[in-house]
C-alpha positions as CSV (number, residue, x, y, z in Angstrom):
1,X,9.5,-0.5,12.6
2,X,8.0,-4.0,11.9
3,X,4.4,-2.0,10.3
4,X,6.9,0.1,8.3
5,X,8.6,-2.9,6.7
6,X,5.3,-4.7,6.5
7,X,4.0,-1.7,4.6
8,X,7.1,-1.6,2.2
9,X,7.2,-5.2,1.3
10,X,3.6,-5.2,0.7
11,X,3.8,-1.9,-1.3
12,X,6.3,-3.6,-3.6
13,X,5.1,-7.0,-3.8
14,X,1.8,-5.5,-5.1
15,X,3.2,-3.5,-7.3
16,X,5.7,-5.7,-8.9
17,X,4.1,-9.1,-8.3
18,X,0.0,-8.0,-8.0
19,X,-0.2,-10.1,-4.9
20,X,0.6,-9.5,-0.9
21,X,3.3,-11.8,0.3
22,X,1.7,-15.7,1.7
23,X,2.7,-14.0,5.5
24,X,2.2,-10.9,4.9
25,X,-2.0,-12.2,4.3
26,X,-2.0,-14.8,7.0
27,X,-0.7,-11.8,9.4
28,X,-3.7,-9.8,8.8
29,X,-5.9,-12.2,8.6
30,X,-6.8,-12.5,4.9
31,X,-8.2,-16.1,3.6
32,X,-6.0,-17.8,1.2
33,X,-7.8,-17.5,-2.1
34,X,-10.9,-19.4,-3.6
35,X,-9.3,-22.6,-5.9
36,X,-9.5,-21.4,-9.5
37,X,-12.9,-23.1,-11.3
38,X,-12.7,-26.0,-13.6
39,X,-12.2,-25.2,-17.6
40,X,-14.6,-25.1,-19.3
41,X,-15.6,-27.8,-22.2
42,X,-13.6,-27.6,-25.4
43,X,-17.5,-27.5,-27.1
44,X,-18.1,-24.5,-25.9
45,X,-17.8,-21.4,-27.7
46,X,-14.5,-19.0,-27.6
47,X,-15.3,-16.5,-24.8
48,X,-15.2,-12.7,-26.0
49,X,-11.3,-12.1,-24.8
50,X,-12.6,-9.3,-21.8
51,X,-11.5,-6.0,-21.8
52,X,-8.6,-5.0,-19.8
53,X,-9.5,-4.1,-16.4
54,X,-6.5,-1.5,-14.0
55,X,-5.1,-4.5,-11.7
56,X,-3.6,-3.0,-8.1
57,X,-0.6,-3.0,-9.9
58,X,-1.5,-0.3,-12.3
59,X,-2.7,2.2,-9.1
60,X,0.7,0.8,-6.9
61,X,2.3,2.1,-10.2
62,X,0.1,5.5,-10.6
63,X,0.8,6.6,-6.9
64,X,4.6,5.3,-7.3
65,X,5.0,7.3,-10.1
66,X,3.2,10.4,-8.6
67,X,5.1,10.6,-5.8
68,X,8.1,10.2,-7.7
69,X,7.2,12.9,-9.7
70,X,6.6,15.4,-6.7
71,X,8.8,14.5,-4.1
72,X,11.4,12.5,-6.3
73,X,11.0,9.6,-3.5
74,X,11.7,6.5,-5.8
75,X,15.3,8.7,-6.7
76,X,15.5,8.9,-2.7
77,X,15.1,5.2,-2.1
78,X,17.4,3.7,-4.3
79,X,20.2,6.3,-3.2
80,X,23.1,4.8,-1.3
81,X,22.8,7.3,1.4
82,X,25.2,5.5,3.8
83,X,28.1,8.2,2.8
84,X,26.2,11.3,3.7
85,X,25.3,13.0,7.3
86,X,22.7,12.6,9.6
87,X,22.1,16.7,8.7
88,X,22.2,15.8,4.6
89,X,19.8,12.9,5.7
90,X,17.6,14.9,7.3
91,X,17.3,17.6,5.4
92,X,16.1,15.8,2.7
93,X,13.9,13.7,3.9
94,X,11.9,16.8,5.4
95,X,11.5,17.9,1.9
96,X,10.6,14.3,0.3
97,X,8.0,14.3,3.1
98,X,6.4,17.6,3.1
99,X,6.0,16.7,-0.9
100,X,4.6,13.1,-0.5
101,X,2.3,14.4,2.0
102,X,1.0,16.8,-0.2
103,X,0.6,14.8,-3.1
104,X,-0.8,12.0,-1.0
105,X,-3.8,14.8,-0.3
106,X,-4.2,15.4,-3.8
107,X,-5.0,11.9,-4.9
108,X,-6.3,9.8,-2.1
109,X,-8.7,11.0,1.0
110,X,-6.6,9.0,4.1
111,X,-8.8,8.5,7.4
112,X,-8.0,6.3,10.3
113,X,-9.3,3.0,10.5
114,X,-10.4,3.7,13.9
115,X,-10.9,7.6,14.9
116,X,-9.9,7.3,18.0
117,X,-7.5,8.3,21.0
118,X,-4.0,6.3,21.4
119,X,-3.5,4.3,24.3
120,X,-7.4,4.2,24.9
121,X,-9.6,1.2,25.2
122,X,-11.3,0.3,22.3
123,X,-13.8,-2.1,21.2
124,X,-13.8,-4.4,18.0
125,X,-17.4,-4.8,17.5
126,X,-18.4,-3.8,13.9
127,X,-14.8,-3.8,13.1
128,X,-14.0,-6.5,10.6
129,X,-10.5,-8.7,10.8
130,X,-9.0,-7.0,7.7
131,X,-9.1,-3.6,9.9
132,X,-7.9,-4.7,13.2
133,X,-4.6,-6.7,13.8
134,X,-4.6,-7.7,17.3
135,X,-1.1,-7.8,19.1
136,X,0.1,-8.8,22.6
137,X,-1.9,-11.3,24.3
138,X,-4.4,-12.4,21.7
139,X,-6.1,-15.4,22.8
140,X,-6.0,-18.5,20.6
141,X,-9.3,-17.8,19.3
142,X,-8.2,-14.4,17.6
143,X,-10.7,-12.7,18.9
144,X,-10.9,-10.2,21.7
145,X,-13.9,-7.6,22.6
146,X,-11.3,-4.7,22.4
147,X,-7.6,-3.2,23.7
148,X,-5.8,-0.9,24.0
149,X,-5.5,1.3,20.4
150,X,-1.8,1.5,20.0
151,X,-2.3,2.5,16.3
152,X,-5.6,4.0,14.2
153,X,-4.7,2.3,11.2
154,X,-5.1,3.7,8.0
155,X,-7.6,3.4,5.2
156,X,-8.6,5.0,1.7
157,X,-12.0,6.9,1.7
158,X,-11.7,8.2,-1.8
159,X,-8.7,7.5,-4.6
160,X,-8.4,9.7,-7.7
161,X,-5.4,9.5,-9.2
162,X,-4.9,10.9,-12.6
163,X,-4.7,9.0,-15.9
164,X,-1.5,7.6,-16.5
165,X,0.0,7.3,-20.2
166,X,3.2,5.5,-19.2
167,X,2.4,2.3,-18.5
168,X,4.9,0.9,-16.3
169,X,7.1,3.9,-16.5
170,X,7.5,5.6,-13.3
171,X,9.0,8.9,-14.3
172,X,11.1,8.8,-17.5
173,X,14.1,9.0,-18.2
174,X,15.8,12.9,-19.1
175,X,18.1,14.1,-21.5
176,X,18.9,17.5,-21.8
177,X,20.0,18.6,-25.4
178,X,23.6,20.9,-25.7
């Protein structure tokens, strides 16, 4: 459950604040960031104002919005579903799966981190720290030659999400007309 919440609290920070939570990082091992460079003389000339480059915000919002659009999951996670069965429950998260999953194929090309076999020994050479988190009995160093793969890990091989005209408009809002 922990990598589930980790996931869900990164997901949103990124996509409502552009940056992973200060623990979140440090979990996984990511430096802190690089201290922001001196401003430049007031002499110098104005700097052409740069063109507006997509932030991880604007694909956290692109995938949000597509999988609210196919499997109506955003509508699913802000129900109150504490009133309804275990039955309801289940039946509709089958759906909201089977549709996430499929637009998930659509857009991004998922592989495992490492291709491997659960529960096997693996190695961590060649792997760097963003793609291993080591668990258990990690020596102070942080480094171990391998363990025991208790998860492959996920990673994006290839993203292609479509153009998105809405900005940061996940699905809008409908009216039907009497």
């Amino acid at each position: 459950m922990n990598r589930i919440s980790l996931a869900f609290r990164s997901f949103f920070s990124i996509l409502f604040g552009g940056k992973l939570p200060p623990d979140v990082a440090q979990a996984f091992g990511y430096a802190k960031a690089m201290p922001a460079k001196a401003p430049s003389s007031p002499a110098s000339a104005p700097a052409a104002k740069p063109k507006p480059v997509a932030g991880p915000a604007d694909g956290a919002i692109q995938i949000l919005a597509v999988l609210q659009r196919d499997a109506r999951l955003v509508d699913f996670l802000m129900e109150d579903i504490s009133a309804f069965s275990d039955e309801q429950i289940g039946a509709a998260v089958r759906d909201v799966q089977a549709q996430a999953r499929e637009s998930l194929a659509r857009y991004l090309h998922l592989e495992p981190v490492i291709d491997g076999v659960e529960g096997a020994f693996t190695k961590t050479e060649g792997l760097s720290p963003a793609e291993v988190k080591l668990i258990g009995n990690v020596p102070a160093s942080g480094k171990a030659p391998g363990g025991l793969l208790r998860h492959k890990g996920w990673k994006a091989a290839k993203v292609d999400l479509p153009q998105s005209a809405l900005g940061a408009v996940l699905a809008a809002a409908e009216l039907e007309i009497e």
